[in-house]
PDB file as gemmi writes it, atoms N, CA and C in Angstrom:
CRYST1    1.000    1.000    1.000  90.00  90.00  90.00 P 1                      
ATOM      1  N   UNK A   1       0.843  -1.171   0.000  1.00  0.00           N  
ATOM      2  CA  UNK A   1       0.000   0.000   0.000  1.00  0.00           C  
ATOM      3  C   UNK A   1       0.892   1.239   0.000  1.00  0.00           C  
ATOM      4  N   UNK A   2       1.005   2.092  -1.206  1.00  0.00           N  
ATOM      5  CA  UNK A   2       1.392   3.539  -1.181  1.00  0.00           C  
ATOM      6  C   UNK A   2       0.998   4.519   0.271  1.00  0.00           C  
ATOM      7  N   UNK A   3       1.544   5.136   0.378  1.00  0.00           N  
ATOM      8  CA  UNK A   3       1.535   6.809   1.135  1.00  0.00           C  
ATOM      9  C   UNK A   3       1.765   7.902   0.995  1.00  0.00           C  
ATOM     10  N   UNK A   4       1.055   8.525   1.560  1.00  0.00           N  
ATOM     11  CA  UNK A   4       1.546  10.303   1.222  1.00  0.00           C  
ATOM     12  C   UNK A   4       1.917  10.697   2.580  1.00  0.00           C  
ATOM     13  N   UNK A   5       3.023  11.511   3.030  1.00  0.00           N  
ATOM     14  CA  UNK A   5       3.149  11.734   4.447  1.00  0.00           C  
ATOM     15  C   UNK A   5       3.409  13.054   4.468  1.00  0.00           C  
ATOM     16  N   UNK A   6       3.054  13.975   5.481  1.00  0.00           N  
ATOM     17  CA  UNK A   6       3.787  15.529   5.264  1.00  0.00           C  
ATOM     18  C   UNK A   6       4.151  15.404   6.745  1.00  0.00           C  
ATOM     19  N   UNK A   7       5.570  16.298   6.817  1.00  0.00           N  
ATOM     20  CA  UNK A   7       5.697  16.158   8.073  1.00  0.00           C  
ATOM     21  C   UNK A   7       6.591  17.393   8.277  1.00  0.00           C  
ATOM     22  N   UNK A   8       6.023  18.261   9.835  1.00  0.00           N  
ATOM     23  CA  UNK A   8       6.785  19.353   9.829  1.00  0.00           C  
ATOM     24  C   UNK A   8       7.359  19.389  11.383  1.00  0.00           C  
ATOM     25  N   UNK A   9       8.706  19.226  11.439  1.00  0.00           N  
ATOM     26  CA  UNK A   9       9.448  19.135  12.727  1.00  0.00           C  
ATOM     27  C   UNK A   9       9.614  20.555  13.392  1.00  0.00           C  
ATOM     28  N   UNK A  10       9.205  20.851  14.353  1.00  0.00           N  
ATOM     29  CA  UNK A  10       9.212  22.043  15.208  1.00  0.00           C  
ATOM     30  C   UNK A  10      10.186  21.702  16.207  1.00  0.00           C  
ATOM     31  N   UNK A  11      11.805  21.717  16.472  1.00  0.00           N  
ATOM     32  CA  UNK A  11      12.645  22.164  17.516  1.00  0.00           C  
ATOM     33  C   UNK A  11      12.102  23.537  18.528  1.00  0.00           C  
ATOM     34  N   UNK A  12      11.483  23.280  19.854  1.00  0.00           N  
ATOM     35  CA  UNK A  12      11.270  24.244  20.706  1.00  0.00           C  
ATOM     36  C   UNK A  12      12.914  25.155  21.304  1.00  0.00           C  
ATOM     37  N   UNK A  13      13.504  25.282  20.511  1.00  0.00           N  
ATOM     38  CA  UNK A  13      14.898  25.980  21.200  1.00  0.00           C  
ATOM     39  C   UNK A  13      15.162  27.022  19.809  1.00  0.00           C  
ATOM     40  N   UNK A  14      16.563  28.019  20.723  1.00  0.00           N  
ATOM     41  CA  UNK A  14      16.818  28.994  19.457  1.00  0.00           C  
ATOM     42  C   UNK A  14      17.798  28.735  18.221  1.00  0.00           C  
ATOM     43  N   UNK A  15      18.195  27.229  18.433  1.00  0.00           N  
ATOM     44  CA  UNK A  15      19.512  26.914  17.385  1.00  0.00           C  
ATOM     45  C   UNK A  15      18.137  25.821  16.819  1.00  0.00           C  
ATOM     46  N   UNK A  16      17.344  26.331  16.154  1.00  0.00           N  
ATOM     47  CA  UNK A  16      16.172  25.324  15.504  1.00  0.00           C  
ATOM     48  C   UNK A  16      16.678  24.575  14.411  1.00  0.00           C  
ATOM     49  N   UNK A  17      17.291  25.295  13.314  1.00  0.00           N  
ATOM     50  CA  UNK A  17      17.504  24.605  12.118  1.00  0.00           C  
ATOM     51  C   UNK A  17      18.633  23.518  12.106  1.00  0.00           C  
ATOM     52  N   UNK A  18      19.640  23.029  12.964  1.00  0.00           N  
ATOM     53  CA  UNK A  18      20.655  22.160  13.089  1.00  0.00           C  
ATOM     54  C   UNK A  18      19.664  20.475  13.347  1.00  0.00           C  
ATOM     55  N   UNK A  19      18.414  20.783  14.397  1.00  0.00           N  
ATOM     56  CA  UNK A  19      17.853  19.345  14.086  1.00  0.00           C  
ATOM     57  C   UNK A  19      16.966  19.307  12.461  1.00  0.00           C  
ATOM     58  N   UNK A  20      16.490  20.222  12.335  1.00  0.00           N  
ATOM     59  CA  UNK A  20      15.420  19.831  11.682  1.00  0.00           C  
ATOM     60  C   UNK A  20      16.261  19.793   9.915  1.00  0.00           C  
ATOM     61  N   UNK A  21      17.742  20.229   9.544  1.00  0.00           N  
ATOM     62  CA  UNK A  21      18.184  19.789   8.846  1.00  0.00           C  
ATOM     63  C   UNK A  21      19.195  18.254   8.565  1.00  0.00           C  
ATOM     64  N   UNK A  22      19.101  18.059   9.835  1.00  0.00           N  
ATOM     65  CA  UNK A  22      19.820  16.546  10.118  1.00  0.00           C  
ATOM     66  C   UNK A  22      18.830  15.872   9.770  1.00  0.00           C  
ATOM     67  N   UNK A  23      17.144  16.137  10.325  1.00  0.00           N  
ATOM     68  CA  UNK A  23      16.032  14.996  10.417  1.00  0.00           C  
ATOM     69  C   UNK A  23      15.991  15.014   8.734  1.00  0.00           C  
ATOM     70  N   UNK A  24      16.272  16.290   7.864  1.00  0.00           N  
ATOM     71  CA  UNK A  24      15.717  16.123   5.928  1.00  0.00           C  
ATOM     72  C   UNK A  24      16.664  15.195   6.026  1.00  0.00           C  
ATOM     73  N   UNK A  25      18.114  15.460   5.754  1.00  0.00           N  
ATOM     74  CA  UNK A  25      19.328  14.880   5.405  1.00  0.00           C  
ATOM     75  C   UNK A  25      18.649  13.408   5.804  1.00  0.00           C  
ATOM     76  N   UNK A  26      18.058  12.592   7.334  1.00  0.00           N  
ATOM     77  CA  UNK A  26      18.003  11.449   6.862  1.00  0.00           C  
ATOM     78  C   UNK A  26      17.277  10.670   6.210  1.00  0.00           C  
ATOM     79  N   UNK A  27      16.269  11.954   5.881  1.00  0.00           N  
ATOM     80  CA  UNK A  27      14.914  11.599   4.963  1.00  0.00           C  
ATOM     81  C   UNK A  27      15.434  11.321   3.692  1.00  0.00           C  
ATOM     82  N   UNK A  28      16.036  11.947   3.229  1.00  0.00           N  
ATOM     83  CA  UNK A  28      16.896  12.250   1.742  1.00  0.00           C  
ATOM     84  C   UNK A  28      17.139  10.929   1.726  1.00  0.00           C  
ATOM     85  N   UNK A  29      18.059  10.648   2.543  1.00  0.00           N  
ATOM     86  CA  UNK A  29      19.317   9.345   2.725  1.00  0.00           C  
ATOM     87  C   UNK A  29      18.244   8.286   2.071  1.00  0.00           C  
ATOM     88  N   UNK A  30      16.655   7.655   2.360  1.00  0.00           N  
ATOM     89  CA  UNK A  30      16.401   6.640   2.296  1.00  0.00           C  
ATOM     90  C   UNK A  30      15.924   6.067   1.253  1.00  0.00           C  
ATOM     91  N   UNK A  31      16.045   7.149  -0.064  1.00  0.00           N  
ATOM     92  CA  UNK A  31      15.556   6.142  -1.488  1.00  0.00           C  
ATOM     93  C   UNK A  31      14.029   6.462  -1.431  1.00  0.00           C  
ATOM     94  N   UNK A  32      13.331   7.133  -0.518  1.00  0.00           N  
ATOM     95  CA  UNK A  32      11.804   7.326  -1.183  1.00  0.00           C  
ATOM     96  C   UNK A  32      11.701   8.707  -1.468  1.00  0.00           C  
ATOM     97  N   UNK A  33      11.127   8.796  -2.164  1.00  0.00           N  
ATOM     98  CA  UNK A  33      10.182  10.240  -3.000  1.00  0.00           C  
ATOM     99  C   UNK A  33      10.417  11.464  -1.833  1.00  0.00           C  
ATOM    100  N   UNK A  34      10.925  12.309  -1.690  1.00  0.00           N  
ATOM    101  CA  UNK A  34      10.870  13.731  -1.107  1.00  0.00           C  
ATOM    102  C   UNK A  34      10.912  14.289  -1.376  1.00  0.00           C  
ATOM    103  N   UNK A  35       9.614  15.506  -0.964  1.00  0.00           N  
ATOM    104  CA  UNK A  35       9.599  16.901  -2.036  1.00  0.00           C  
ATOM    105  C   UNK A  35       9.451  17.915  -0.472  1.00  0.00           C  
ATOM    106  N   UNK A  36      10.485  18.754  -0.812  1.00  0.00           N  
ATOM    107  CA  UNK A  36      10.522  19.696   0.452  1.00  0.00           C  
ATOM    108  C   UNK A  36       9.876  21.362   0.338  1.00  0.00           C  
ATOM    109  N   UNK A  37       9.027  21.558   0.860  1.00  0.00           N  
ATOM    110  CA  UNK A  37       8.738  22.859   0.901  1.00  0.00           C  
ATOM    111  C   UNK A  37       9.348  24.027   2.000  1.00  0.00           C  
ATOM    112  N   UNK A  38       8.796  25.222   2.191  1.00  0.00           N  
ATOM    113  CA  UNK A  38       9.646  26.302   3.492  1.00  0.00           C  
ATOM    114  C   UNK A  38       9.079  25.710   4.636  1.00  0.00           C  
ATOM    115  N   UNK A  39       7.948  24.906   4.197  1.00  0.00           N  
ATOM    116  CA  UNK A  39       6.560  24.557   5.750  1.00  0.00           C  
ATOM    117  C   UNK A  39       6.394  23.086   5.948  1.00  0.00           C  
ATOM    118  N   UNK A  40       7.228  21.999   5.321  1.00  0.00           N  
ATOM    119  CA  UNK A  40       7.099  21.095   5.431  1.00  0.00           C  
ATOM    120  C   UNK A  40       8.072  19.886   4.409  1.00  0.00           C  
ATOM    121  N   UNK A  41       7.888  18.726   5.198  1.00  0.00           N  
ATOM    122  CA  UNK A  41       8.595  17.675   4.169  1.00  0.00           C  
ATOM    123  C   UNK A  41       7.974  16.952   3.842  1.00  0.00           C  
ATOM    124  N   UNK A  42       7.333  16.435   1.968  1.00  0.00           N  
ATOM    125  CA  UNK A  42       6.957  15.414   2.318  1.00  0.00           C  
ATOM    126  C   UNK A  42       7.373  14.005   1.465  1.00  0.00           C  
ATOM    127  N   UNK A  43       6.869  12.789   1.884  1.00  0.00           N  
ATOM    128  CA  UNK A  43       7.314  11.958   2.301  1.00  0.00           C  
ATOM    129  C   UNK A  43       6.547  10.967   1.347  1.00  0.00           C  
ATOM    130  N   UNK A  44       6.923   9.906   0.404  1.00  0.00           N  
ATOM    131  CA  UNK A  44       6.006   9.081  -0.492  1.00  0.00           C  
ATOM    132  C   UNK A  44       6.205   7.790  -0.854  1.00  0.00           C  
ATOM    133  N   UNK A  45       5.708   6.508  -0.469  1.00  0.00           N  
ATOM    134  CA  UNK A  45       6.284   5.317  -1.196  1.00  0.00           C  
ATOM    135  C   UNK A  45       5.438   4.213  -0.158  1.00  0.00           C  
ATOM    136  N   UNK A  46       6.275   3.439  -0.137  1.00  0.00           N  
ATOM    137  CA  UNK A  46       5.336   1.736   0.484  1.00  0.00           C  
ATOM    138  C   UNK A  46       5.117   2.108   1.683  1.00  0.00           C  
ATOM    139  N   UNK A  47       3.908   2.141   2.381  1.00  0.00           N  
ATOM    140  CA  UNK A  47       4.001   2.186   3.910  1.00  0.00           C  
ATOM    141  C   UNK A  47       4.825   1.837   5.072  1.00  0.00           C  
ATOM    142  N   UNK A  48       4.939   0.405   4.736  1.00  0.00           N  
ATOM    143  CA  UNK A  48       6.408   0.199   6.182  1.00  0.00           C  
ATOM    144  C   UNK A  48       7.481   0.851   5.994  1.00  0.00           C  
ATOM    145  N   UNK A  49       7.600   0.967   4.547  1.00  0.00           N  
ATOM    146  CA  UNK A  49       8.976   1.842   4.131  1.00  0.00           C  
ATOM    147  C   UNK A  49       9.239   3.048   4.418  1.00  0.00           C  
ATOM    148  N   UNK A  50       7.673   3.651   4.908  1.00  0.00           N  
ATOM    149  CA  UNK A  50       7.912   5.005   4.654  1.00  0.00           C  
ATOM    150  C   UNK A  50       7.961   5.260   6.248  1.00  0.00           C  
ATOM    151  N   UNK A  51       6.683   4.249   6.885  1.00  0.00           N  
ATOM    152  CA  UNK A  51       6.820   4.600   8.225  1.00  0.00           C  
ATOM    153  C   UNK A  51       7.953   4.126   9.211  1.00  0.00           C  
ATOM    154  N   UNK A  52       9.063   3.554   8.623  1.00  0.00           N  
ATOM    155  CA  UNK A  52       9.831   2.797   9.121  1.00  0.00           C  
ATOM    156  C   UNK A  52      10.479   3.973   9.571  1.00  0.00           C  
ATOM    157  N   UNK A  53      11.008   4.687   8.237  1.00  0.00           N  
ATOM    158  CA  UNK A  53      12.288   5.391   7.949  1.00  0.00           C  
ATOM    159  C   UNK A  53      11.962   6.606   9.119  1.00  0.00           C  
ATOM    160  N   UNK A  54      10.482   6.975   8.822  1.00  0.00           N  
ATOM    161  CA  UNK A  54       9.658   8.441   9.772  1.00  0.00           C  
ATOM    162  C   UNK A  54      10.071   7.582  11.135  1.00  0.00           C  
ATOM    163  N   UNK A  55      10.069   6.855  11.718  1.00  0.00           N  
ATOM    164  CA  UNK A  55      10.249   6.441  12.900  1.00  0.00           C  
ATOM    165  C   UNK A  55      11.664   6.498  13.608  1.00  0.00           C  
ATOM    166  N   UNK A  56      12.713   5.891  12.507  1.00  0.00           N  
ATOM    167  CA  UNK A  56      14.059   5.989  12.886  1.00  0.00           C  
ATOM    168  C   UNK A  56      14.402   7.559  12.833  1.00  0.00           C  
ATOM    169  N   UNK A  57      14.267   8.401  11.879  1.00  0.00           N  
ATOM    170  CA  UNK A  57      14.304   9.382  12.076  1.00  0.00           C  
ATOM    171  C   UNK A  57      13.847  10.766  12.858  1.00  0.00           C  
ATOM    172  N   UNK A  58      12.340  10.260  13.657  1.00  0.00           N  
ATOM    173  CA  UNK A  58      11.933  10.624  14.490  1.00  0.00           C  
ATOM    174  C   UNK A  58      12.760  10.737  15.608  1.00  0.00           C  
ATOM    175  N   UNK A  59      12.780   8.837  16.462  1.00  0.00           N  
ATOM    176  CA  UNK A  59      13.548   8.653  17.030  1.00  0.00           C  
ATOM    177  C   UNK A  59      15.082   9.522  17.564  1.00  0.00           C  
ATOM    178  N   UNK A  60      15.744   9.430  16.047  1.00  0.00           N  
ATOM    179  CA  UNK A  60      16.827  10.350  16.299  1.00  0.00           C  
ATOM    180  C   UNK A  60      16.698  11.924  16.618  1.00  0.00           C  
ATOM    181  N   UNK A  61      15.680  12.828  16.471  1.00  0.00           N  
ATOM    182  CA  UNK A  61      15.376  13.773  16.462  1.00  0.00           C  
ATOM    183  C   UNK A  61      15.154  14.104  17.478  1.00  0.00           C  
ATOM    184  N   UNK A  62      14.043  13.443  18.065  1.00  0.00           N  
ATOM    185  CA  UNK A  62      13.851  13.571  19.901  1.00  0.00           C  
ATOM    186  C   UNK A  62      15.267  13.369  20.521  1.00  0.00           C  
ATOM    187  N   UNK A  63      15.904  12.261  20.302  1.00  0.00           N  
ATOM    188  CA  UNK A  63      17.436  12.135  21.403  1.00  0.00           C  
ATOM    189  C   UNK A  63      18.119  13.246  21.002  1.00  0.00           C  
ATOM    190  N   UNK A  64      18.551  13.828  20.296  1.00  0.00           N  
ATOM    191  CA  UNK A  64      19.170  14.563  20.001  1.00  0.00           C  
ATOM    192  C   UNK A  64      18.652  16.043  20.445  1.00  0.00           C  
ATOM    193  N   UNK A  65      17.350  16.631  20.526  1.00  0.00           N  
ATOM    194  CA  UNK A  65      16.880  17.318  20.792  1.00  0.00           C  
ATOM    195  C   UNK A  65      15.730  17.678  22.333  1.00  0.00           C  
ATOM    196  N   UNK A  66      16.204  18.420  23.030  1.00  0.00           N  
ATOM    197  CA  UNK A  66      14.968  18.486  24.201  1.00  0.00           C  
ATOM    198  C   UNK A  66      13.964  18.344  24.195  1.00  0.00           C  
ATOM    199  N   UNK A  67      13.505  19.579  23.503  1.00  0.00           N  
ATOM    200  CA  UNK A  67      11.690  19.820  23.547  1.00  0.00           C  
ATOM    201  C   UNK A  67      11.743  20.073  21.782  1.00  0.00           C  
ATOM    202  N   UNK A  68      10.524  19.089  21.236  1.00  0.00           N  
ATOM    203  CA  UNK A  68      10.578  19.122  19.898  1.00  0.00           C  
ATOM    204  C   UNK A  68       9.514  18.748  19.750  1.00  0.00           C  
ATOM    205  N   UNK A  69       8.562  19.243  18.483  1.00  0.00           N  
ATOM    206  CA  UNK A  69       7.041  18.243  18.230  1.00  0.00           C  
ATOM    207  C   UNK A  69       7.476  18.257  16.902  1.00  0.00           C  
ATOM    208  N   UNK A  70       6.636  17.033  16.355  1.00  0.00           N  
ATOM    209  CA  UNK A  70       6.709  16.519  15.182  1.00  0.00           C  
ATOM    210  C   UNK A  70       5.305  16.323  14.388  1.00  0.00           C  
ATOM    211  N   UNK A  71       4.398  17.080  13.928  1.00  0.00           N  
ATOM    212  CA  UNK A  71       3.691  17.141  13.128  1.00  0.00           C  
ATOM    213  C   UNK A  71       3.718  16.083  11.578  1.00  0.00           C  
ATOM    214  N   UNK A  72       2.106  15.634  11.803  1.00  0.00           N  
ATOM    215  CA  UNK A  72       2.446  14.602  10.357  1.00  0.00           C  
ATOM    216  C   UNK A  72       0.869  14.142  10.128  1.00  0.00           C  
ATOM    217  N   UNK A  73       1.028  14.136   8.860  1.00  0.00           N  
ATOM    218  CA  UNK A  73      -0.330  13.887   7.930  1.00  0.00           C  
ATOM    219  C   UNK A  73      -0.066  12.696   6.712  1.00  0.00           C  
ATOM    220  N   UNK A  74      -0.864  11.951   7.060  1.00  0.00           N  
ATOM    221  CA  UNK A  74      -0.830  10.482   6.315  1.00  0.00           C  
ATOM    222  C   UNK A  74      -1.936  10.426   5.667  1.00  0.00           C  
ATOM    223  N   UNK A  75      -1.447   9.901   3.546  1.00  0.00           N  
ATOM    224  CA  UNK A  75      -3.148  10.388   3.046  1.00  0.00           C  
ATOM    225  C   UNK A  75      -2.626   8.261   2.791  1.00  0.00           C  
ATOM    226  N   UNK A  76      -3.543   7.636   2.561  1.00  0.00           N  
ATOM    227  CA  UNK A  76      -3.095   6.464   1.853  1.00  0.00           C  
ATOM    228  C   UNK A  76      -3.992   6.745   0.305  1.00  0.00           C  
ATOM    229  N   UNK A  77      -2.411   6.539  -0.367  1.00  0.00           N  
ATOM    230  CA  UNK A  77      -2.293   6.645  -1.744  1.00  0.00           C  
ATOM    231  C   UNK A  77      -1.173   7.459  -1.855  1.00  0.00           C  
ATOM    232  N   UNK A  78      -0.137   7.350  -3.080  1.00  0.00           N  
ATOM    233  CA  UNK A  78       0.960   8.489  -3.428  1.00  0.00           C  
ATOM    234  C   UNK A  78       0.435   9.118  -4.213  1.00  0.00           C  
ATOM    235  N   UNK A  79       0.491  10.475  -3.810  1.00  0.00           N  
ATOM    236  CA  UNK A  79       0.152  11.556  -4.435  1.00  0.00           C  
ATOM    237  C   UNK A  79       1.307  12.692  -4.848  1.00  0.00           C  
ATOM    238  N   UNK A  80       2.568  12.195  -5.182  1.00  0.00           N  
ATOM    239  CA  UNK A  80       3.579  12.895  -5.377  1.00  0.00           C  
ATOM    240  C   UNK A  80       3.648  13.364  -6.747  1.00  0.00           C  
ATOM    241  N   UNK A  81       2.603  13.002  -7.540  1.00  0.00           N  
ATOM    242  CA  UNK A  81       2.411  13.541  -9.229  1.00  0.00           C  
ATOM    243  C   UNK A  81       1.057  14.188  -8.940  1.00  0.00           C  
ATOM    244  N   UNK A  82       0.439  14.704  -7.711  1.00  0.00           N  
ATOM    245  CA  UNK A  82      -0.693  15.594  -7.647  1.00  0.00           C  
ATOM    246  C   UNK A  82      -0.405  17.449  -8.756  1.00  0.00           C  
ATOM    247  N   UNK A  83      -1.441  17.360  -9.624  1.00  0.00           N  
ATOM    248  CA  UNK A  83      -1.200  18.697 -10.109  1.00  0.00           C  
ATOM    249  C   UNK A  83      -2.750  18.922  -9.941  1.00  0.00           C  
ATOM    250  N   UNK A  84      -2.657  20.463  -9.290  1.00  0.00           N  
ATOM    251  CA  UNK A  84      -4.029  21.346  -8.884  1.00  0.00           C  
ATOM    252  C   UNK A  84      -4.816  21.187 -10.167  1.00  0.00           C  
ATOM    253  N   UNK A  85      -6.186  21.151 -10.662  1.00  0.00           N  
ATOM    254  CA  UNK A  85      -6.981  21.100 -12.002  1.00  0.00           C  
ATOM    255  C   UNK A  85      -7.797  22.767 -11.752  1.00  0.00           C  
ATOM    256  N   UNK A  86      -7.217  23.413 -10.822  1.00  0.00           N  
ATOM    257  CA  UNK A  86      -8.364  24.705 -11.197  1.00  0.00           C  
ATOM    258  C   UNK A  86      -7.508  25.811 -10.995  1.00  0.00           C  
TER     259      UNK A  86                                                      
END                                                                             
């Protein structure tokens, strides 16, 4: 089963961008579909695959970081060739 995932990492501290560019970098790293916007990452391919990778990388994000939330929206189906019709 395909996925669509968006996910936007909020670091609660003032050096914000050092986690939340480690967490793309290991998104990048894993061979599925990523399309990055200013407001979000998102995330596309086989479900365990996708939720695997969101997990390890989660994972690392919290240890590495104090206070952090992680925002995320799961459509089932890939929608990474979505173009607006209006």
């Amino acid at each position: 089963m395909e996925i669509s995932v968006e996910l936007t990492l909020t670091p609660l501290q003032d050096h914000f961008e050092p986690p939340i560019i480690a967490f793309i970098k290991a998104l990048r790293a894993s061979g599925c579909a990523i399309i990055e916007t200013p407001l979000s990452t998102q995330v596309y391919g086989e479900f365990s695959t996708v939720m695997s990778l969101i997990t390890k990388a989660t994972q690392a994000a919290f240890e590495q970081t104090e206070h952090i939330i992680l925002n995320m929206k799961v459509v089932k189906s890939n929608r990474s060739d979505y173009e607006p019709t209006f």
